[in-house]
C-alpha positions as CSV (number, residue, x, y, z in Angstrom):
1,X,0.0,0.0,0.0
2,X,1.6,3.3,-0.9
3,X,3.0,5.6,1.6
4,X,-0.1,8.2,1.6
5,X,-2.7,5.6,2.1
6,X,-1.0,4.3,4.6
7,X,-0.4,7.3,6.9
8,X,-4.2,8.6,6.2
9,X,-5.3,5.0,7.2
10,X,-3.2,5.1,10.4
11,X,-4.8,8.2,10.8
12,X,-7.9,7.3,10.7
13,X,-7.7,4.4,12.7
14,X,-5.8,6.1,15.2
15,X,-9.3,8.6,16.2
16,X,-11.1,5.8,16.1
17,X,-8.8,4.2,18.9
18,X,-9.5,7.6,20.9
19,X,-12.8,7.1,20.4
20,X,-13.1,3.8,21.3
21,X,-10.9,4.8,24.6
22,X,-12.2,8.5,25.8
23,X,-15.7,8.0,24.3
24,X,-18.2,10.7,23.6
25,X,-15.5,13.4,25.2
26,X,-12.3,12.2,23.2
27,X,-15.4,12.6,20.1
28,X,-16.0,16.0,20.8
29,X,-12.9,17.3,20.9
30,X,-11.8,15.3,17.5
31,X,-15.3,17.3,15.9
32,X,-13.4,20.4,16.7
33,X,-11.4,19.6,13.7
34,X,-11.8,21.8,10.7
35,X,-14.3,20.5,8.3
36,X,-11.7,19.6,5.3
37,X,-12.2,16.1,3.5
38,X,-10.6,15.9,0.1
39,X,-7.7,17.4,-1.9
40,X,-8.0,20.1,-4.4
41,X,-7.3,20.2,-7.8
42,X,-5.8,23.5,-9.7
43,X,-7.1,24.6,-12.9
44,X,-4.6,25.0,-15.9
45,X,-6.5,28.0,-17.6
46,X,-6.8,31.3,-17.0
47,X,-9.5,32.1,-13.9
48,X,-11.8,34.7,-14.0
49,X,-11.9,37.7,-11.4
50,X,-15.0,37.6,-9.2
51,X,-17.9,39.7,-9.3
52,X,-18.4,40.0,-13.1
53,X,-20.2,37.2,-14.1
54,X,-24.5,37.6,-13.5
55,X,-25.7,34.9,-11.4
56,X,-27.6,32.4,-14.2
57,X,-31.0,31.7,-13.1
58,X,-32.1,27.8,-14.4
59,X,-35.3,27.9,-16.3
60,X,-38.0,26.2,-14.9
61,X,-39.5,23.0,-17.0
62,X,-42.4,23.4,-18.5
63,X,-44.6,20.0,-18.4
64,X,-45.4,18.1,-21.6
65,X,-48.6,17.1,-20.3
66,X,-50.9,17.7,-17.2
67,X,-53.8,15.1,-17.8
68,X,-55.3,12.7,-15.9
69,X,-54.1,14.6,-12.5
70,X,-49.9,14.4,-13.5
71,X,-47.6,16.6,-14.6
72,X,-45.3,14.4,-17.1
73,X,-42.0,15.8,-18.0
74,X,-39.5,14.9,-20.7
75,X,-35.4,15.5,-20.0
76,X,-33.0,14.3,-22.5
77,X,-29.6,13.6,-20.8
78,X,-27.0,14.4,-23.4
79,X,-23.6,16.0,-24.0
80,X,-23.0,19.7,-25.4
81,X,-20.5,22.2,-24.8
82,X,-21.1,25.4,-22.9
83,X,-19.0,29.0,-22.0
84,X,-18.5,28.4,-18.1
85,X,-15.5,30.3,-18.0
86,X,-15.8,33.3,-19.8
87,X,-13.9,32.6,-23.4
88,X,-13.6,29.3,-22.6
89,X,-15.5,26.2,-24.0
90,X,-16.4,23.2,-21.7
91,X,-17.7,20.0,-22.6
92,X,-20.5,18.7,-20.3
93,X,-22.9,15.7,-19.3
94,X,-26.8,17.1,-18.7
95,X,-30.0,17.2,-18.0
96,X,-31.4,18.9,-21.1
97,X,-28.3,20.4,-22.7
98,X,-28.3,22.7,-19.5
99,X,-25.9,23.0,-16.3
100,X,-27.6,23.2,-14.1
101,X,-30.7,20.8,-15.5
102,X,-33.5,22.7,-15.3
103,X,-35.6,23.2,-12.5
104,X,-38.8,21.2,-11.9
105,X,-41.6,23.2,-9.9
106,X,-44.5,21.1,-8.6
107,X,-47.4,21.1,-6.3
108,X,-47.2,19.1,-3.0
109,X,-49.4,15.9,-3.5
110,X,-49.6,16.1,-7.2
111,X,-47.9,13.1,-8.9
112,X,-45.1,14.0,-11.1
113,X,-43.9,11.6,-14.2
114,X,-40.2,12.5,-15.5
115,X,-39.3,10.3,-18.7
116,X,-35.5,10.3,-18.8
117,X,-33.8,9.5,-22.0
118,X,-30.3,8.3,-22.4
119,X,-27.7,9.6,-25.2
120,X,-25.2,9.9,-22.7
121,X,-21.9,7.5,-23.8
122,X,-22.3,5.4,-20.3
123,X,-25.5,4.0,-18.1
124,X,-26.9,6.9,-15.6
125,X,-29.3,6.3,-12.7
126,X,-31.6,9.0,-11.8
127,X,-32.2,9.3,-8.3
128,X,-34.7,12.5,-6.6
129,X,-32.8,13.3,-3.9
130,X,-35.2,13.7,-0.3
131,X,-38.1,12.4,-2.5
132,X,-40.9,10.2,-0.6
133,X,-40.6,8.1,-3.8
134,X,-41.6,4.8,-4.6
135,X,-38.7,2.0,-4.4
136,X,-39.1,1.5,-8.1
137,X,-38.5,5.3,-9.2
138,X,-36.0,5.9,-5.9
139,X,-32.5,5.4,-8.4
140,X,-31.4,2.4,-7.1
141,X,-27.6,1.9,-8.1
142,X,-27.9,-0.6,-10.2
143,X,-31.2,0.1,-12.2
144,X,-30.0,1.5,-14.9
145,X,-31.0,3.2,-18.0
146,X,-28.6,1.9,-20.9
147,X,-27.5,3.9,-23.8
148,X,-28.6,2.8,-27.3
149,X,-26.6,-0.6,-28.1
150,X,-25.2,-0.7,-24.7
151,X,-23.8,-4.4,-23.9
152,X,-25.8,-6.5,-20.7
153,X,-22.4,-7.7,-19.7
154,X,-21.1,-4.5,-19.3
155,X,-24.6,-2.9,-17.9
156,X,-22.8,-3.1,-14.1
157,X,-19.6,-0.7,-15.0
158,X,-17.3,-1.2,-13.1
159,X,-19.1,-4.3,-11.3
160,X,-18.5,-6.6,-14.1
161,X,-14.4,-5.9,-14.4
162,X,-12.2,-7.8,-12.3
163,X,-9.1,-6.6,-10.1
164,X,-10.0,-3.2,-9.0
165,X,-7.1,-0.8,-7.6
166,X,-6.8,-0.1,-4.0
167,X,-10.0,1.3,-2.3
168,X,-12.1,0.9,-5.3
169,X,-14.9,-1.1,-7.0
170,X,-16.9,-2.2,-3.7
171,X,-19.0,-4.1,-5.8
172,X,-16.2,-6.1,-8.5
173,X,-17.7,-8.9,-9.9
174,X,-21.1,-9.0,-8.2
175,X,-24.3,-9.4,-9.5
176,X,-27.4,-7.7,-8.5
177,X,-30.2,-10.4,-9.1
178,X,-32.7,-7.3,-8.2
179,X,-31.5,-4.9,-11.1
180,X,-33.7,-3.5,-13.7
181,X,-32.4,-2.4,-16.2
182,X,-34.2,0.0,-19.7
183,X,-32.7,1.0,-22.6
184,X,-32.4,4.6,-23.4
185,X,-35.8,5.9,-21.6
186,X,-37.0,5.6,-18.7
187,X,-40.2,7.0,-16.6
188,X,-39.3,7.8,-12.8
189,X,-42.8,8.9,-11.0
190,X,-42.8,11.0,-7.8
191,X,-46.2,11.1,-6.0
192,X,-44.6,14.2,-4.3
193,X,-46.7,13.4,-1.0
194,X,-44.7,15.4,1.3
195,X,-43.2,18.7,2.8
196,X,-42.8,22.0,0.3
197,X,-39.1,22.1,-0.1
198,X,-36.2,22.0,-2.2
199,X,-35.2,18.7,-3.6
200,X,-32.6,17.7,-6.2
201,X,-32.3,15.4,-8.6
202,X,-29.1,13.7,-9.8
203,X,-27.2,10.8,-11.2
204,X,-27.0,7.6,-8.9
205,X,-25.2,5.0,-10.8
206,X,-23.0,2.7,-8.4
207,X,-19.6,3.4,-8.9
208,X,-19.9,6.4,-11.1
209,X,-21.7,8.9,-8.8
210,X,-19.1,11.8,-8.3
211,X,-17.6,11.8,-11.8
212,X,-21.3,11.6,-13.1
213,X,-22.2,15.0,-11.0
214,X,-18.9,17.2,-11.7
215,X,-19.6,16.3,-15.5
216,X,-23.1,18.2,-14.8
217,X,-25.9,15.5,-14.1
218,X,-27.6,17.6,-11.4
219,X,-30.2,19.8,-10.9
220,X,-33.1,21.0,-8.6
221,X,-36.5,20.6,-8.3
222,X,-39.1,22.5,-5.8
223,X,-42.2,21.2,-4.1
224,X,-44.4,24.0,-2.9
225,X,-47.7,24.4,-1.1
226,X,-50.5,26.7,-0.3
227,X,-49.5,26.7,3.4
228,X,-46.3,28.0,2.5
229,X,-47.3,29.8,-0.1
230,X,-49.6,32.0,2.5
231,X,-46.8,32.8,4.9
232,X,-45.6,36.4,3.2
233,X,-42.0,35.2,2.9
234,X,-40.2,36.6,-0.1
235,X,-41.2,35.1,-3.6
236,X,-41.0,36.0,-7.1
237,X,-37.7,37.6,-8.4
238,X,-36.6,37.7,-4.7
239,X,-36.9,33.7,-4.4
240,X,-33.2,32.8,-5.4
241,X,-32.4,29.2,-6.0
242,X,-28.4,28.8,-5.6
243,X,-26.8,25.7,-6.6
244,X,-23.6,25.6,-5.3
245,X,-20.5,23.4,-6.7
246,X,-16.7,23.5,-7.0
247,X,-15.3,22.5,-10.4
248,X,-11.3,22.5,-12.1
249,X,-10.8,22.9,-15.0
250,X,-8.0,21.3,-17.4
251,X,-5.8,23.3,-20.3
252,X,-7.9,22.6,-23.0
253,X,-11.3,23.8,-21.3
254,X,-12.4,20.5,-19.9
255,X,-13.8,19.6,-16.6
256,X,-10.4,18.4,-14.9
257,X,-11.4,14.9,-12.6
258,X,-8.8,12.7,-11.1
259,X,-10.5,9.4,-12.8
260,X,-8.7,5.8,-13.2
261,X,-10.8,5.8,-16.2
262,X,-12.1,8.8,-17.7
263,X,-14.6,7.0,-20.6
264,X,-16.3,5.8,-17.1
265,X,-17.2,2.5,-18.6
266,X,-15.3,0.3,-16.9
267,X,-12.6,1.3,-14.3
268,X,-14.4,2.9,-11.2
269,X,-12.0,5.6,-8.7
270,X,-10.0,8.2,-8.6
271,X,-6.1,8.5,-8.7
272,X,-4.5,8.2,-5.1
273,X,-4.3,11.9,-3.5
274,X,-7.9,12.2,-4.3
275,X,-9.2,9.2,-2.4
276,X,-10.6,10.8,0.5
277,X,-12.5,13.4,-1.5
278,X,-12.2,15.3,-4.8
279,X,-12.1,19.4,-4.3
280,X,-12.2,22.2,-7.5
281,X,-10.3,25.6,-6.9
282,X,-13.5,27.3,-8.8
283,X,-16.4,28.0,-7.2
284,X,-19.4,27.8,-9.0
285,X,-22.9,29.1,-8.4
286,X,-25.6,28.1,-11.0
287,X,-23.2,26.6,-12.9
288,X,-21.3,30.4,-13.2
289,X,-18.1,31.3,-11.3
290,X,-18.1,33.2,-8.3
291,X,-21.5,35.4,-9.9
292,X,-23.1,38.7,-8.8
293,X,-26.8,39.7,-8.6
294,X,-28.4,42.6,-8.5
295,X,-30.7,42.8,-5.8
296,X,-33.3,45.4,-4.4
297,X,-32.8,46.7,-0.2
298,X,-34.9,43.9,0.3
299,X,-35.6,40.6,1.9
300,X,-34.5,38.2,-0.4
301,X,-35.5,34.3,0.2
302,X,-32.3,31.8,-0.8
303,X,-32.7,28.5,-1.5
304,X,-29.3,26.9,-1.1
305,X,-27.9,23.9,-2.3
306,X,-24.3,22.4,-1.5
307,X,-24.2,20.0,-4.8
308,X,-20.3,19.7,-4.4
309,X,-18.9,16.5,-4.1
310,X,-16.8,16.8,-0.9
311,X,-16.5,20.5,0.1
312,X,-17.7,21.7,2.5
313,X,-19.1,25.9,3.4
314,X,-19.6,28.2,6.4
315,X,-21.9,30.5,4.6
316,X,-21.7,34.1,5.8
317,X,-22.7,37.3,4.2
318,X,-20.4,40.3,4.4
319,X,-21.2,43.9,3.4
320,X,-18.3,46.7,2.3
321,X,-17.6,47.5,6.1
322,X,-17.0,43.9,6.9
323,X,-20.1,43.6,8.9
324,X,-21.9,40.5,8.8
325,X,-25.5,40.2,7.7
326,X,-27.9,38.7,9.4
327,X,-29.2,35.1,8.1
328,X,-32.7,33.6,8.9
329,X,-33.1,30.1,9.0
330,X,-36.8,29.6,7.5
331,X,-36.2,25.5,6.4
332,X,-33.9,22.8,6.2
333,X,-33.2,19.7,3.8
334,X,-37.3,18.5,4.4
335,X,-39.0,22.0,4.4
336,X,-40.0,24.8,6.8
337,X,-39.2,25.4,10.4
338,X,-41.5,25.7,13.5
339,X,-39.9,28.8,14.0
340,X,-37.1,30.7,12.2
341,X,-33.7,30.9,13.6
342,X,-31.1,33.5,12.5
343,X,-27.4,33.1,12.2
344,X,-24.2,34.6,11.5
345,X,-23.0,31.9,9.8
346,X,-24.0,28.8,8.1
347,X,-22.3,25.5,7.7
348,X,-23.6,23.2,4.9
349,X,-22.1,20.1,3.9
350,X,-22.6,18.5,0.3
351,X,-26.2,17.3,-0.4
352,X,-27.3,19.4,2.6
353,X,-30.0,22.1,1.4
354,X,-30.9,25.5,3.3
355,X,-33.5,27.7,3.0
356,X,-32.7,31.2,4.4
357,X,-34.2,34.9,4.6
358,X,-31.4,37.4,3.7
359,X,-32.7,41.4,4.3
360,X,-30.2,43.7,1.8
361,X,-31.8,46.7,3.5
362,X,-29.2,46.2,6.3
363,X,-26.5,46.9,3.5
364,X,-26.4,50.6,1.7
365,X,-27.3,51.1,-1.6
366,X,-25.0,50.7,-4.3
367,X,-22.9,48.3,-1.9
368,X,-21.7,45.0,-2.4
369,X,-22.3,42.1,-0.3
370,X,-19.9,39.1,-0.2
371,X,-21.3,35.6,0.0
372,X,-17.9,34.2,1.9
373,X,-17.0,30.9,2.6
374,X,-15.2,30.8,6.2
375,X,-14.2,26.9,5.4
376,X,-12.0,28.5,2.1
377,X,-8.9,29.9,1.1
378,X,-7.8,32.2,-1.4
379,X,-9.9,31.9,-4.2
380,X,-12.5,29.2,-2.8
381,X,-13.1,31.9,-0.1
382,X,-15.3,33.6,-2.0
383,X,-18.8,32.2,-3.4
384,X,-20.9,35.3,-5.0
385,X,-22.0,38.6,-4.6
386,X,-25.1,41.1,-4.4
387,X,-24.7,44.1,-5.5
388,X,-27.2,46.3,-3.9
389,X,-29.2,48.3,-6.8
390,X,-32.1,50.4,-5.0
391,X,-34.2,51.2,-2.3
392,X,-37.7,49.5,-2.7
393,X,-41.4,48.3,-1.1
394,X,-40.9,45.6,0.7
395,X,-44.1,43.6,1.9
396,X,-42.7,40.1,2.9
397,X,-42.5,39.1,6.4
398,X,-41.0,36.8,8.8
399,X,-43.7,35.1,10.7
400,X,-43.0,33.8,14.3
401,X,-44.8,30.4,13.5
402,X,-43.3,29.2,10.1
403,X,-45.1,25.4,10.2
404,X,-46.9,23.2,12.8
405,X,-46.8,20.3,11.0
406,X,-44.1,18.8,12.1
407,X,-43.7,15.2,13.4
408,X,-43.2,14.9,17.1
409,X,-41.5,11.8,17.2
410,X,-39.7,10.8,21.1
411,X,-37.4,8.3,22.0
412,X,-40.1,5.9,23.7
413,X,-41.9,5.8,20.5
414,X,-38.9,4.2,19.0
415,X,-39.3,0.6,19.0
416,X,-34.9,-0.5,17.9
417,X,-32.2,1.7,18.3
418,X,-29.2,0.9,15.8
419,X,-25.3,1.6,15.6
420,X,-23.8,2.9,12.9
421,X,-19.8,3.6,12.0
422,X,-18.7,5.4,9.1
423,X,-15.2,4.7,8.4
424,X,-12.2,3.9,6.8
425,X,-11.0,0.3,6.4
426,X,-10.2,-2.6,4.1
427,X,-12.4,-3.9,1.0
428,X,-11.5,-7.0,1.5
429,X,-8.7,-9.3,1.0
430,X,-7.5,-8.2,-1.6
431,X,-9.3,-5.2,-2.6
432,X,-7.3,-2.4,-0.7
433,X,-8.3,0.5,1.4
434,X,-11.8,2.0,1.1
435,X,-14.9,3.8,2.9
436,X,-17.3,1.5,5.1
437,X,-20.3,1.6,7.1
438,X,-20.3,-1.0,10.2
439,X,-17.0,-2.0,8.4
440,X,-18.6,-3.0,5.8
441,X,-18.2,-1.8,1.7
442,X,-21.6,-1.6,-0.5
443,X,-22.8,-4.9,-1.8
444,X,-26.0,-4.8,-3.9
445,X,-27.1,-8.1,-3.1
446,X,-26.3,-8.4,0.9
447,X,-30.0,-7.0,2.9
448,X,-27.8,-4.3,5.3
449,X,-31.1,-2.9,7.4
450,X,-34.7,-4.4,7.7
451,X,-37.4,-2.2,8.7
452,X,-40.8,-2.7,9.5
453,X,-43.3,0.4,7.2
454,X,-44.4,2.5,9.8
455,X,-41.8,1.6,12.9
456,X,-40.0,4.8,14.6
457,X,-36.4,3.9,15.2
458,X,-33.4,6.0,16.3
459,X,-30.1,5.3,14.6
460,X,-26.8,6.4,16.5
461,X,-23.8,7.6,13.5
462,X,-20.4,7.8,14.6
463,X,-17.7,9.1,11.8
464,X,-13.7,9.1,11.6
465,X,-13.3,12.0,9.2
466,X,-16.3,14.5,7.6
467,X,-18.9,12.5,6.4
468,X,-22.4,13.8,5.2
469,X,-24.9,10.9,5.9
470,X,-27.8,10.8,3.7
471,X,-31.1,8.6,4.9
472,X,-33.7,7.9,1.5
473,X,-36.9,7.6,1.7
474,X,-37.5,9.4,5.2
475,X,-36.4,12.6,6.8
476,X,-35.6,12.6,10.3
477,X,-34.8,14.7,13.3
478,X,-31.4,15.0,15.2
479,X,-31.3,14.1,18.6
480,X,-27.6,14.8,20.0
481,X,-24.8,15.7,18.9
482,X,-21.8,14.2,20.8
483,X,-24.2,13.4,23.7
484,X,-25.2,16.8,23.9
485,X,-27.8,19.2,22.3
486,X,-28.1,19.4,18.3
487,X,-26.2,22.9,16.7
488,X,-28.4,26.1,16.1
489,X,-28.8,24.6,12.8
490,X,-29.8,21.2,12.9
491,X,-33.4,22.2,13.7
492,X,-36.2,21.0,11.2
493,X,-36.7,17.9,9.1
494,X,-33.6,16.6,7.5
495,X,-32.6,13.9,5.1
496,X,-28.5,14.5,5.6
497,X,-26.8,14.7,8.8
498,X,-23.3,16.3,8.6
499,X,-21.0,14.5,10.8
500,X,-17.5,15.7,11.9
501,X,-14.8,14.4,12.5
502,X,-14.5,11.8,15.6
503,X,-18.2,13.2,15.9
504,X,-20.8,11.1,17.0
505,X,-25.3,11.9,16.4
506,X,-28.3,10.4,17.2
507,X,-31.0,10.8,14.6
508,X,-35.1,10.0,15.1
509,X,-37.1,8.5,12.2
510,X,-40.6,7.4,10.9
511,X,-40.1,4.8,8.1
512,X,-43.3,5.6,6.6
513,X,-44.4,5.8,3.0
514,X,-43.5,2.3,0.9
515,X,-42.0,-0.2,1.1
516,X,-39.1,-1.6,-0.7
517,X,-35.6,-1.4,-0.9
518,X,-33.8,1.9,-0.2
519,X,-30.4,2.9,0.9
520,X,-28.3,5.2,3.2
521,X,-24.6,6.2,2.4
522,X,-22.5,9.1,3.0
523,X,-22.4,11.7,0.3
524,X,-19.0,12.9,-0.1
525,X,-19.8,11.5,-3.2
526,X,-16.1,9.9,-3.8
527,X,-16.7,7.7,-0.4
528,X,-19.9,6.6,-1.8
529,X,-18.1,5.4,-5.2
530,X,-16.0,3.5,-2.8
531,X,-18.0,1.6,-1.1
532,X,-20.1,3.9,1.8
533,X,-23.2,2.7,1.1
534,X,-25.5,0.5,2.6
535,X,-29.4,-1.2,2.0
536,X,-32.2,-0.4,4.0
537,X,-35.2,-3.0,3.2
538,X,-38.8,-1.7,4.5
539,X,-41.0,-4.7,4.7
């Protein structure tokens, strides 16, 4: 094993040993860590200043049909070429011919059919990500939708190759006896019976997940409802979706990714500094880098979504002075608040998603305000801007009692609780170093978690390094943090828990909705290529 996975092994297993030793304390004081997984790649072109580019806003999809009580929609995945940088030309995987794939707005309890077609050069998986969807549309790994011609035997990836390199390929040479695969098209329905939030939708394909999203395959879809809808919070131009996303970018233009295999059709991973995450030196909002918006002396609503692979943000908005801004917490990864909280800062790790209340009027006019990462450095320190244009009317509110329909789950109602480690370790014998939950790597056909539809359980995550823990199917509440009370922001429904490092969480579910099977895995996606992935069955 070379030098460099050998030390960060050692590392690894050496706060685990604290852990395992001082317990909940020795945990806490590893979570005081900074929140850094991965290492960065530089770009070889020429990089923009910040501040000139405007802030792209995606276009909203329109349906193809609304009969019969469904919206049915129709995205072509395909490859184009776009201006990211400006002056430069980038190739790019998407969701129709777009970066970010448009946005999909839908009603809360009305059924939404998405048919996905294939002209992409490799298999993709499709997976709505904090849907209540139906096992069968979820995105499951390994149900893939082929590309015109594609061969069975090599429907799997990476799966169906043998060998592997070190801390890859968690699934080499397994079969998947539940797999179901289509060629080219395939309809994914979303009943949508849930929360108004923001959800987003993404490739899932096992092996292939983070060099699928840097390529482009993501995109964001909102659920909204007349409850919400009635609260007075800011809407219309001053509802701002924000994608967020670190990219590199290669000499000739390209998307620069550390791949063993960049055709992705057979060799899964990514070249040895990069195993513990894969970071870009270009921060991208809406697919633009480092933007700027013009924006009223206003409350301004801001949907945020970390879509990076592995990095990681402390959000905080800075005016010319240097003063901090204000930031109200009105939702979380599964919709609205009881109550908003407001913050100086806001950490949010990938997959998590935000939904905040900004108020420009705080800033003077013709001012800039800095969108600043505190997690960065140098360039990566700095995320957008608003450039504050005017004074302006201003009718939107803040109310004091955001939602009451939140579950009220409690620990007696919980009928198992369940331990969870997130770790480094061996793939087996042979298989090197890679990422594993309960010391396990992902295998499609093993049954990880049984669950009865309908039982409350609470699940206890303890993590060596950063890892974002993502829960389909249900959202769920946190409990603890390190034994002691959740952060300022872990209030609300979630579907992604962000643990630190050495950190240990409780979280509180319902598994409610279908049954089927599901999954849970971390999403740094790079440790969910390698194996951090697990099955949840609900029976």
């Amino acid at each position: 094993m070379p030098d460099l996975t050998r030390r960060r092994v050692l590392a690894v297993g050496g706060a685990l040993g604290v852990m395992a030793a001082g317990g909940l304390g020795a945990a806490a004081g590893l979570s005081r860590r900074p929140a850094v997984t991965g290492a960065e790649l530089r770009s070889a072109v020429p990089l923009p200043p910040p501040f000139r580019v405007p802030l792209p806003l995606p276009a909203v999809l329109r349906p193809v049909s609304t009969a019969a009580g469904t919206d049915r929609y129709e995205i072509v995945q395909r490859e184009t070429t776009a201006e990211i940088l400006p002056g430069v030309r980038t190739r790019l995987w998407t969701y129709g011919g777009t970066f970010p794939g448009p946005t999909i707005e839908s009603r809360r309890g009305r059924p939404v059919t998405v048919t996905h077609r294939n002209e992409l050069p490799v298999p993709t998986v499709v997976h709505l990500h904090g849907g209540r969807t139906p096992a069968e549309s979820d995105g499951y790994p390994t149900d893939l939708v082929t590309p015109a011609g594609w061969p069975t035997t090599a429907a799997h990836g990476g799966h169906t190759e043998p060998g592997g390199h070190a801390g890859h390929g968690s699934g080499q040479g397994m079969h998947d006896p539940r797999a179901v695969t289509t060629e080219l098209t395939r309809d994914y329905t979303f009943p949508l019976d849930q929360r108004a939030t923001l959800l987003w939708y993404h490739d899932h394909r096992m092996d292939f997940t983070a060099p699928a999203i840097w390529r482009g395959l993501a995109g964001m879809h909102l659920v909204r409802d007349d409850a919400e809808e009635a609260l007075g919070l800011p809407s219309g131009p001053r509802e701002l979706p924000l994608m967020i996303t670190d990219r590199a970018f290669a000499a000739d233009g390209s998307l620069d990714y550390p791949s063993l295999d960049p055709t992705l059709r057979g060799r899964p991973g990514v070249r040895e500094p990069y195993l513990a995450g894969v970071l870009g030196d270009v921060i991208l909002v809406n697919g633009a880098p480092w933007p700027v918006h013009e924006v009223d002396a206003a409350r301004y609503r801001l949907r945020l979504l970390n879509a990076s692979n592995a990095r990681h943000y402390e959000l905080e908005w800075v005016d010319g002075d240097g003063r901090n801004l204000p930031v109200v917490q009105v939702g979380s990864d599964q919709g609205l608040l009881a109550a908003p909280v407001t913050h100086t800062y806001l950490p949010v790790a990938p997959a998590e998603r935000y939904d905040v209340v900004v108020d420009f009027a705080h800033a003077p006019v013709g001012g800039l305000v800095r969108l600043v990462n505190r997690l960065g450095s140098g360039r990566t320190r700095e995320v957008m801007a608003f450039r504050v244009a005017r004074r302006a009317t201003d009718t939107s509110r803040i109310p004091r009692t955001l939602s009451t329909d939140l579950p009220n789950w409690r620990r007696s109602d919980a009928v198992r609780v369940r331990d969870f480690s997130f770790r480094a370790g061996r793939m087996g014998e042979d298989d090197g170093h890679g990422w594993l939950i309960g010391g396990l790597p992902f295998d499609p056909a093993r049954s990880d978690v049984t669950v009865r539809l309908g039982d409350v359980e609470v699940w206890r995550l303890v993590a060596d390094v950063h890892h974002p823990v993502h829960l389909h199917l249900a959202g769920f509440r946190i409990l603890s943090r390190g034994g002691e009370q959740p952060l300022p922001h872990d209030g609300g429904l979630k579907d992604t828990v962000s643990l630190r490092p050495g950190e240990s969480a409780e979280i509180i579910t319902r598994f409610d909705g279908y049954r089927g099977r599901y999954l849970f895995h971390c999403h740094n996606a790079e440790h969910e290529d390698m194996g951090m992935m697990a099955n949840l069955q609900v029976t």
